[in-house]
C-alpha positions as CSV (number, residue, x, y, z in Angstrom):
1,X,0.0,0.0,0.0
2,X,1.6,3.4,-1.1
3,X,1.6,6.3,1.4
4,X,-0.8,8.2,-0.6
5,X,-3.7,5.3,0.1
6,X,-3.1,5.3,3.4
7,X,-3.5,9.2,3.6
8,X,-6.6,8.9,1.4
9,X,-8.1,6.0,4.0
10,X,-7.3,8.0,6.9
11,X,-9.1,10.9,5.4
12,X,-12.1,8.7,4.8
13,X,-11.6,6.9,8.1
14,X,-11.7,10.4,10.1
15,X,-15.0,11.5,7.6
16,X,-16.7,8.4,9.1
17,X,-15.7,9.5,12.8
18,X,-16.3,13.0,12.2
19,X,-19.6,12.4,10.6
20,X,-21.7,11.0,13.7
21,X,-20.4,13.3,15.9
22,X,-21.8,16.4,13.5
23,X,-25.1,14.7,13.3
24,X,-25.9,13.9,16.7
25,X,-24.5,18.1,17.3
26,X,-26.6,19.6,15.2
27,X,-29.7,17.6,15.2
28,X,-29.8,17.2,19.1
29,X,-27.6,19.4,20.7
30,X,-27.3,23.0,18.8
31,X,-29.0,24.9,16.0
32,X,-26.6,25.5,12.9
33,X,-25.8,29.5,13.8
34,X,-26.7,31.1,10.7
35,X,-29.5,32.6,8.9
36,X,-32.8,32.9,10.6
37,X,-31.1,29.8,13.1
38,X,-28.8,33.0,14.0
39,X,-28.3,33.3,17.8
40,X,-25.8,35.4,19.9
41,X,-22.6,33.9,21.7
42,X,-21.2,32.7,18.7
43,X,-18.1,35.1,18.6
44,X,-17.2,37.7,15.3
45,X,-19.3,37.1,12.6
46,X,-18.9,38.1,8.8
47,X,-21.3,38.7,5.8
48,X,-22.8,36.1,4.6
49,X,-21.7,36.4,1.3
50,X,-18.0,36.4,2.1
51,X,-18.7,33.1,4.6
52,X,-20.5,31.3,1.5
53,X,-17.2,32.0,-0.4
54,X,-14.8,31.2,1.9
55,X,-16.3,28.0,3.3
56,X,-17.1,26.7,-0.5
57,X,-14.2,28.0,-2.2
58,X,-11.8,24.6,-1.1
59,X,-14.0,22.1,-3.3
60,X,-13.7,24.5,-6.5
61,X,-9.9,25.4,-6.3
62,X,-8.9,21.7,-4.6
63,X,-10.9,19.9,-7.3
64,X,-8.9,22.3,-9.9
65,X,-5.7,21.5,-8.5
66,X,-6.1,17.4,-7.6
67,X,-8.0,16.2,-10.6
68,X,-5.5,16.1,-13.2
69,X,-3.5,14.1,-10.6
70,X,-5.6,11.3,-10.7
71,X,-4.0,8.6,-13.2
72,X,-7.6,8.3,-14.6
73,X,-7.4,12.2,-14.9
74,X,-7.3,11.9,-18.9
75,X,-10.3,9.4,-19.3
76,X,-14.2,10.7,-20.4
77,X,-16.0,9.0,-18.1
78,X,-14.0,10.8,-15.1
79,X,-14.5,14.5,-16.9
80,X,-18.1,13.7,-17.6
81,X,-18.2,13.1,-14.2
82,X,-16.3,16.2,-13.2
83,X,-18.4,18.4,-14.8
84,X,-21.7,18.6,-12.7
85,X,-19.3,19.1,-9.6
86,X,-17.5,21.4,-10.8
87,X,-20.9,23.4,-12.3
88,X,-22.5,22.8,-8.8
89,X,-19.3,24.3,-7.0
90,X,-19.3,27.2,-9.1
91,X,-22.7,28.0,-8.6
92,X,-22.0,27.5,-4.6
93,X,-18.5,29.6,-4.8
94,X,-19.6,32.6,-7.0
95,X,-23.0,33.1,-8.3
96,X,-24.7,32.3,-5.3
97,X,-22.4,34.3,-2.9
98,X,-23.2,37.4,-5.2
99,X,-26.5,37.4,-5.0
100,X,-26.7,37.1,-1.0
101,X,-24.7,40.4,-1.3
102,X,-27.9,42.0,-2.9
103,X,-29.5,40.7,0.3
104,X,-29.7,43.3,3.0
105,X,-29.8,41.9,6.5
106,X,-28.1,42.6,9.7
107,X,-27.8,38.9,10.7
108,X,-23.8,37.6,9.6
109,X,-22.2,33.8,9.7
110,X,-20.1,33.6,12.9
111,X,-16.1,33.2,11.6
112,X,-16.1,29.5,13.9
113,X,-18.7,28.3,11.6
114,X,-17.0,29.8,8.8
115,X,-13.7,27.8,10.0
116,X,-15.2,24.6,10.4
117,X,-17.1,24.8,7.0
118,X,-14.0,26.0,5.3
119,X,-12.0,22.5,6.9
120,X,-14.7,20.3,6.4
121,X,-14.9,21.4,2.2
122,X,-11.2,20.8,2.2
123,X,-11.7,17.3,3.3
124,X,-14.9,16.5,1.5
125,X,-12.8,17.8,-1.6
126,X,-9.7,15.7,-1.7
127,X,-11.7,12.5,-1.0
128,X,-14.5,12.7,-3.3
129,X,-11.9,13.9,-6.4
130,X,-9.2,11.7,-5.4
131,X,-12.0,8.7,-5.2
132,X,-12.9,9.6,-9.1
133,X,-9.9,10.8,-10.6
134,X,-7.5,8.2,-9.0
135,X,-9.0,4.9,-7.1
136,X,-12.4,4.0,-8.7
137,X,-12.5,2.0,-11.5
138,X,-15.2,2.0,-14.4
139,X,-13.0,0.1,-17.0
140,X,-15.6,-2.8,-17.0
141,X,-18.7,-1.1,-15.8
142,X,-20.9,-1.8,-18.3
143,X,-23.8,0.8,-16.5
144,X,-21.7,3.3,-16.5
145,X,-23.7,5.8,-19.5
146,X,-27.2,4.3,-18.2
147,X,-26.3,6.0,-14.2
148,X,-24.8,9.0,-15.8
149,X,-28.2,9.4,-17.7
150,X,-30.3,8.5,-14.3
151,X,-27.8,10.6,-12.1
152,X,-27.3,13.7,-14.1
153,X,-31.3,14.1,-14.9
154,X,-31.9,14.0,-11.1
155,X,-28.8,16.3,-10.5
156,X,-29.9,18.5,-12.9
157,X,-33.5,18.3,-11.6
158,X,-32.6,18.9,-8.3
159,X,-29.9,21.8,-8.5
160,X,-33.1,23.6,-10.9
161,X,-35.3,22.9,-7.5
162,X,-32.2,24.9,-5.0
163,X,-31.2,27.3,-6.9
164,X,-35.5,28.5,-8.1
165,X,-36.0,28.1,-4.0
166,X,-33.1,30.2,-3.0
167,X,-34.3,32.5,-5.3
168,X,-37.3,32.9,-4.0
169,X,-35.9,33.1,-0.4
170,X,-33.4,35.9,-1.3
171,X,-36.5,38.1,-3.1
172,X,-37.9,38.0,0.6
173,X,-35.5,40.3,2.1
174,X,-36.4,43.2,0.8
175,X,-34.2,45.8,3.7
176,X,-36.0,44.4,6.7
177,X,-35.3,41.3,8.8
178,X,-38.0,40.1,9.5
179,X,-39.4,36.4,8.6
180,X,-41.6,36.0,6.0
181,X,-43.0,32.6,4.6
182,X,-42.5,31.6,1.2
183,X,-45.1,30.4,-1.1
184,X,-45.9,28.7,-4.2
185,X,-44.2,26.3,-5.9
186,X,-42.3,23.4,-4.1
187,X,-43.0,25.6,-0.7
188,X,-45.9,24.2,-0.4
189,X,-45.1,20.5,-0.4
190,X,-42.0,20.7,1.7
191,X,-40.6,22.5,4.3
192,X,-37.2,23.6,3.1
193,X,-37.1,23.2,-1.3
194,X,-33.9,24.1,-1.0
195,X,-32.5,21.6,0.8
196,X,-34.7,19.4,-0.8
197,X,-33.0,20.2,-4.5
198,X,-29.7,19.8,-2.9
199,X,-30.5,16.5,-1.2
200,X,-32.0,15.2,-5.3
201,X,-28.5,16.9,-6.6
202,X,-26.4,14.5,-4.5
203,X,-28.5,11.8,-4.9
204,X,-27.7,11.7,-8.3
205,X,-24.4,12.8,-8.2
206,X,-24.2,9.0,-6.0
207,X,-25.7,7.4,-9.1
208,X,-23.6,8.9,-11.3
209,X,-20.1,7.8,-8.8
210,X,-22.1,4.4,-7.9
211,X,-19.7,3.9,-5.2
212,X,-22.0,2.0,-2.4
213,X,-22.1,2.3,0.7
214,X,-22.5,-1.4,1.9
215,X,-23.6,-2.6,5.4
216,X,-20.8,-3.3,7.0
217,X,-17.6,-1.1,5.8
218,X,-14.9,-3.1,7.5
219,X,-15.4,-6.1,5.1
220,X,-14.9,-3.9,2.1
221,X,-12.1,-1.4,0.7
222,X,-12.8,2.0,2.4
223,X,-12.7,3.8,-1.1
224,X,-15.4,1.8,-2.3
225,X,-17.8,3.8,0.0
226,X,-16.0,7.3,-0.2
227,X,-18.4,9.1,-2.6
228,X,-22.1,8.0,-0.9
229,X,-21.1,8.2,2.5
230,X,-19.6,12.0,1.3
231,X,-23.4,12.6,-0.4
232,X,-24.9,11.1,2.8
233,X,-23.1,12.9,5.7
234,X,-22.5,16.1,3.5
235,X,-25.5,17.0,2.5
236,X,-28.7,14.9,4.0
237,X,-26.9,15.8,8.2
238,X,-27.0,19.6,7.3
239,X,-30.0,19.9,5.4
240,X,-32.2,17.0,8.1
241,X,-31.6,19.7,11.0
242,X,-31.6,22.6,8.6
243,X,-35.0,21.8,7.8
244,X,-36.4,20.4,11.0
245,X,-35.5,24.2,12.6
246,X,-37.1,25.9,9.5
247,X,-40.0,24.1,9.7
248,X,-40.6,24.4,13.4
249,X,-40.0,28.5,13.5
250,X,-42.8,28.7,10.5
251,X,-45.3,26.5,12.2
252,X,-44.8,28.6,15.2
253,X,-45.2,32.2,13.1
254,X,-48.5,30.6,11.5
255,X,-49.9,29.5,14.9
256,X,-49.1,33.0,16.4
257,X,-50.9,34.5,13.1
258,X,-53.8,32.8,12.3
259,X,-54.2,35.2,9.3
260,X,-51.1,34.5,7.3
């Protein structure tokens, strides 16, 4: 085993210790201290369009920089599989970041959470690229095209769902800060669209890898699981609390105002 697996199964080995610990902290324990979740005692804060770039920005410039490392760097199935990432991470690192600077309110990101977000993208980053570019193999995977169709029309479908609801959520702050409740749309079958989209967008971003994650890890090579454990604990821990909180604070403005 060369040194650089065994950095690459550490990585992976501390994303599985690492990822219970976040769930059970934000679902249980503490509200994720942003947004309308925003609370004080959480130290400096920034704007929240600088946080959303700093804290994002590792997966776009790391991906840049590992991929053509990978010694599968040069095949097509490995850039046609780079390029939703990439699309999605651009979106995260620069459009969207721009258009929460439009967005006047008073409430910031505090810099810890900013910090953790901006270590945990780092390591999210270097597995998942190292896991395409370098260690999995698709030579004889004869489903490869038929998941890339499945995966990338629920990607695409998903990232159209996030990025129409966070539109829709930025239009509400119009110079106040005060909590309004979306409608139309996919508000009105679920709480939190946005997380929603993002949850379909990494759902088929797993299709697309097809790297399972399998009952029982030990029996298997850790980099066999890298990608859907990364979509499961990236994505599903943030956006399960994320929602929950949202949900509860709107049920409690529309029992306090039966009008709305």
């Amino acid at each position: 085993m060369t040194s650089d697996e065994i950095y690459f199964k550490s990585c992976v080995s501390l994303f599985y210790i690492m990822s219970p610990v976040t769930f059970i902290a934000l679902y249980w324990l503490i509200k994720a201290p942003y947004g309308k979740h925003y609370s004080d005692g959480w130290g400096p804060t920034m704007p929240a369009s600088v946080a959303w770039f700093l804290f994002e920005s590792p997966t776009l410039w790391l991906t840049i920089y590992l991929f053509p490392m990978g010694k599968h760097a040069a095949d097509p199935k490995r850039l046609v599989l780079l390029l939703p990432f990439l699309v999605h991470y651009i979106h995260r690192t620069c459009v969207y970041p721009f258009r929460l600077h439009k967005k006047k309110t008073s409430a910031g990101v505090p810099v810890i959470t900013v910090v953790l977000a901006f270590s945990f993208s780092i390591l999210n980053s270097y597995i998942q690229i190292r896991e395409i570019s370098h260690y999995k193999n698709y030579d004889n995977d004869n489903w490869f095209w038929f998941r890339i169709i499945l995966g990338l029309s629920l990607f695409l479908w998903g990232m159209r769902i996030n990025i129409c609801a966070d539109l829709v959520l930025i239009g509400l702050k119009k110079g106040n800060d005060d909590y309004k409740i979306p409608r139309g749309g996919w508000f009105e079958l679920v709480s939190c669209p946005n997380y929603f989209g993002e949850i379909v967008e990494w759902l088929g971003w797993a299709v697309m890898t097809w790297s399972p994650l399998l009952v029982c890890p030990y029996f298997i090579d850790l980099r066999q699981v890298a990608d859907l454990y990364i979509v499961a604990s990236e994505r599903v821990i943030t956006v399960l609390r994320g929602a929950t909180e949202t949900a509860r604070l709107r049920d409690a403005i529309m029992s306090s105002s039966p009008d709305i």
